[in-house]
N, C-alpha and C positions, 0 to 999 in steps of 0.2 A: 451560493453554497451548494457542494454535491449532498446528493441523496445518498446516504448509510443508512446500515441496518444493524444492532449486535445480535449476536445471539442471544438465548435465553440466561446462557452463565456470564456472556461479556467476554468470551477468550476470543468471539471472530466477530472481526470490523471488518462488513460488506460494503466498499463504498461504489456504488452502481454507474454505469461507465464514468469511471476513474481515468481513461483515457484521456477521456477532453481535458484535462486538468494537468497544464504547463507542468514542469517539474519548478518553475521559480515558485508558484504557489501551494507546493506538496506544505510547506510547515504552515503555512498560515491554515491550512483547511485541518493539519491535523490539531494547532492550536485550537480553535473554532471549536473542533469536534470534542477535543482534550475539554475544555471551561465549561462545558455539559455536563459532562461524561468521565471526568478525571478519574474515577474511582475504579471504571472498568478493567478487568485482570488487562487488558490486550496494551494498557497504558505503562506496564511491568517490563516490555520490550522500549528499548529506545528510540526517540527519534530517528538515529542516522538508520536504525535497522528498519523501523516502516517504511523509510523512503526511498531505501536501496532497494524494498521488495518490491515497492509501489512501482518503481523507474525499469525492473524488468518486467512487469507485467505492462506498461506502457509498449517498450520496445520488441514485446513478444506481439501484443495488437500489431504495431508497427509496423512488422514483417510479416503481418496477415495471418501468422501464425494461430487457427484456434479462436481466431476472432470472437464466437458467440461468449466463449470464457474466458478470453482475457480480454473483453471490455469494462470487467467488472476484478476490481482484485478483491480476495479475502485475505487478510491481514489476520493472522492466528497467533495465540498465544498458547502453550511456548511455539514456536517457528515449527508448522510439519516437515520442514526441511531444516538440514544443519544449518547452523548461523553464518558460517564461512562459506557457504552457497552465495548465499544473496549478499553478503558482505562484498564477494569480488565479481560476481557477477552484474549486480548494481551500480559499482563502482566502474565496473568495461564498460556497462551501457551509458548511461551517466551524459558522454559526451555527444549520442547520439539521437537523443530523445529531444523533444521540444521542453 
């Protein structure tokens, strides 16, 4: 299991290098995390949207890009970015991630 953190109100899910973490196992860890935790605002964002943000923060690592912070994603509630960012950006990387 990765190591997370919420914030104090539960709108940010820090899961700490988030990296290492396949994309075939992004739902299982957020299920895992979710049967804890269901109650936290950050669980009011959908599945496919944590995993599209989670799989560009993988592919941003990826490309070495910023490494110290994007080994780590925060996952915010509501999205500090438009939904349609990470909706199609997620979805380009998607194929290039582990």
């Amino acid at each position: 299991m990765i190591n997370y953190q919420f914030s104090s109100d539960g709108t940010v899910l820090t899961l700490f290098d988030s990296y290492t973490v396949s994309k075939q196992k992004f739902q299982a860890t957020l299920n895992s995390i979710k049967a804890l935790h269901g109650k936290e605002p950050i669980f009011n964002r959908s599945d496919k949207s944590l995993k599209r943000e989670w799989s560009f923060h993988n592919f941003l690592y990826m490309i070495h890009y910023k490494r110290e912070r994007t080994k780590d994603c925060d996952l915010d509630y509501p999205s500090d970015h438009p939904e349609w960012m990470y909706n199609i950006l997620g979805l380009l990387v998607w194929p290039f991630i582990k």
